[in-house]
C-alpha positions in Angstrom: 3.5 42.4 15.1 6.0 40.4 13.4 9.7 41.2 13.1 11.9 42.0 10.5 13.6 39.0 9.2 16.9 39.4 7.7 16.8 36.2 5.3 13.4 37.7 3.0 15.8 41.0 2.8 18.8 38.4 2.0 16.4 36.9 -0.9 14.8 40.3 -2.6 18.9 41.7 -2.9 19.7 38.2 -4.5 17.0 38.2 -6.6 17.5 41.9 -7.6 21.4 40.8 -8.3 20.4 38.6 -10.4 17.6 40.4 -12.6 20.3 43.2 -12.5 22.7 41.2 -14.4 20.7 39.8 -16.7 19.8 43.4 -17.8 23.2 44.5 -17.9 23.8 41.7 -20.3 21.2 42.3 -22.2 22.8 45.5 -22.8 26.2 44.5 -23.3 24.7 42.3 -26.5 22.6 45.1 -27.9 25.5 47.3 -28.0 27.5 44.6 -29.5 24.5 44.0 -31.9 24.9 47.7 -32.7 28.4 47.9 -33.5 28.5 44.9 -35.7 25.6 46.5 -37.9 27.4 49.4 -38.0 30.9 47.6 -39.2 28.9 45.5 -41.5 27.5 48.9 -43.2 31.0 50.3 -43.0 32.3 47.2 -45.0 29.2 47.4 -47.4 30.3 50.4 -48.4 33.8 49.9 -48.8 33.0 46.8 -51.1 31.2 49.6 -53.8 33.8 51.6 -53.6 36.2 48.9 -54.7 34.2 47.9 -57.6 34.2 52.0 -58.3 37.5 52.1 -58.4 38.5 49.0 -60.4 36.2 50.1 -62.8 37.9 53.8 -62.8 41.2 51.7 -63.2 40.1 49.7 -66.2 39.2 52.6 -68.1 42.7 54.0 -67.8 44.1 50.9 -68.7 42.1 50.7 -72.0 42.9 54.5 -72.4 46.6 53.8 -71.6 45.9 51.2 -74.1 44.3 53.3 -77.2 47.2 56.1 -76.4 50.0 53.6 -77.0 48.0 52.3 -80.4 48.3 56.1 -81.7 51.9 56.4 -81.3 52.7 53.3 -82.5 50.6 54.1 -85.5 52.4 57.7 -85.5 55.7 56.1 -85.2 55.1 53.7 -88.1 54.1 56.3 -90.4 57.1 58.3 -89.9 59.0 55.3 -90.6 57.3 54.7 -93.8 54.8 52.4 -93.3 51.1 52.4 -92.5 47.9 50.9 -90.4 47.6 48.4 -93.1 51.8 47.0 -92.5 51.1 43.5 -91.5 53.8 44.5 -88.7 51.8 47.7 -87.3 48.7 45.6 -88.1 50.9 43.4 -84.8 51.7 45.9 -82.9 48.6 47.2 -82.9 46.9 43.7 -82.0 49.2 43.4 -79.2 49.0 46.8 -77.6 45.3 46.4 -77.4 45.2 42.8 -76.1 47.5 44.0 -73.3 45.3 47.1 -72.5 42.1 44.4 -72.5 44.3 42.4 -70.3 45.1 44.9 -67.9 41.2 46.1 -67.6 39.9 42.2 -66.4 42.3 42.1 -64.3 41.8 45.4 -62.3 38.5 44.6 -62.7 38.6 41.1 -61.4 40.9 41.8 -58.4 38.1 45.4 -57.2 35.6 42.7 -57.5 37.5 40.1 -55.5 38.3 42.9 -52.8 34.1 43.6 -52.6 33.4 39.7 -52.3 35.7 39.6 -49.5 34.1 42.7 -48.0 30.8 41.4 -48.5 31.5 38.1 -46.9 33.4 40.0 -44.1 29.7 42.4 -43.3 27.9 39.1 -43.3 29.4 37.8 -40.5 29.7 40.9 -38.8 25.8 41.0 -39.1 25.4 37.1 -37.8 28.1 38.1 -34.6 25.8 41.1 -33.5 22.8 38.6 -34.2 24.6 35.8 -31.5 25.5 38.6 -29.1 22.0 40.1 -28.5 20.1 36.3 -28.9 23.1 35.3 -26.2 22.4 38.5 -24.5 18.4 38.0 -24.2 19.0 34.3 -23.5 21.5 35.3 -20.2 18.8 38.0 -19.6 15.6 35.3 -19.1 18.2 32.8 -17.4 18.4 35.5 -15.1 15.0 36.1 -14.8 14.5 32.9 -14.0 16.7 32.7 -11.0 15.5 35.6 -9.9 12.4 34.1 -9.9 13.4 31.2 -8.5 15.2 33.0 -5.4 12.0 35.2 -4.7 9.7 31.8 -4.5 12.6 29.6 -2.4 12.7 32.9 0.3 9.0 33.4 0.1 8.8 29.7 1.2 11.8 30.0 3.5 9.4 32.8 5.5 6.2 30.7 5.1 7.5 27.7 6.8 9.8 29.7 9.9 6.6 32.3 10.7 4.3 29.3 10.9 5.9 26.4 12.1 4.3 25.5 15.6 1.3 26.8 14.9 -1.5 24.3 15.8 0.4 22.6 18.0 0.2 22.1 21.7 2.1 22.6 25.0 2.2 20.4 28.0 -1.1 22.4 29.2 -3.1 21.8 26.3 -2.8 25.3 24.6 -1.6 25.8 20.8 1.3 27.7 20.6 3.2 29.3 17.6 6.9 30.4 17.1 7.3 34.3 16.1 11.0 35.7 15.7 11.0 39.1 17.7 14.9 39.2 17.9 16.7 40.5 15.1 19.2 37.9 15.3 16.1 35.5 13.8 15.7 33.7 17.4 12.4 32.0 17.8 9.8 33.2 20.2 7.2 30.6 21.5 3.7 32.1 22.2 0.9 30.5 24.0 -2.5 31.0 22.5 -3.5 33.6 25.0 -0.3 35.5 23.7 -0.7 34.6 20.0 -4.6 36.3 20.1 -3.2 38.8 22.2 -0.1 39.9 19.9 -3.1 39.8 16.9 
């Protein structure tokens, strides 16, 4: 029978390095993939609560604003005058100008804060997309080697196990080179010893 032969065993552990890598890469990029969906949804959710609570803030700005109307109104009518005092009338325009004022704005800067949140999960979302299309690329690279390694040994094997075969000796008979010895030393066989050895 034919021996062992240390290069195909040389060839199958490359070849199941590399498809081994490939997979833990694979696995690195869905995990990746993972986390980024799951930051994305964390920053999804933090950009509604910011419009929430700039909306919660504008309210109390307009209610901060209507509060400060009645005691100015209060205050004028202790003092004599009344809603329709071109003065109060003023006063009363300005208070509630302010209190709009302050409402956009806390409004404006909870919907700034959820763009930038929004724009932030986006790209989260496209990073985990790269890492697992990276990841699957590196996965099928490896394949691919792996392949590769497994044809070049099985050729490697082909061409030592039959090289000699067909040919002649001195004598006339076909011969063929086996490798008995461990080491991958080659053994020449007559064809008495080749049928014999079959």
């Amino acid at each position: 029978s034919r021996s062992f032969n240390p290069g195909a065993v040389k060839s199958s552990s490359v070849a199941s390095g590399q498809m081994a890598q490939g997979d833990a890469a694979l696995l690195v990029g869905r995990r990746k993939s993972v986390l980024a969906n799951f930051q994305a949804d964390q920053l999804d959710s933090n950009a509604i609560q910011s419009v929430a609570a700039s909306q919660r803030a504008a309210d109390e700005e307009q209610q901060n604003a209507r509060i400060m109307s009645s005691r100015a109104l209060a205050v004028a009518a202790a003092s004599g005058g009344g809603a329709s005092d071109p003065t109060v009338i003023n006063l009363m325009a300005k208070i509630a100008a302010e209190g709009q004022y302050r409402a956009q704005s806390a409004l404006y800067q909870g919907e700034d804060e959820a763009r930038q949140q929004r724009n932030q999960a986006s790209a989260q979302r496209y990073g985990g997309q790269v890492a697992l299309s990276d990841a699957k690329s590196a996965q099928s690279a490896s394949r691919t080697a792996a392949f590769g390694t497994m044809i070049k040994g099985a050729g490697t094997m082909y061409s030592k196990y039959n090289a000699g075969i067909g040919a002649t000796n001195d004598s006339g008979d076909s011969f063929a080179a086996y490798s008995d010895d461990p080491t991958g030393a080659l053994y020449s066989a007559t064809g008495d010893d080749i049928r014999a050895r079959r």
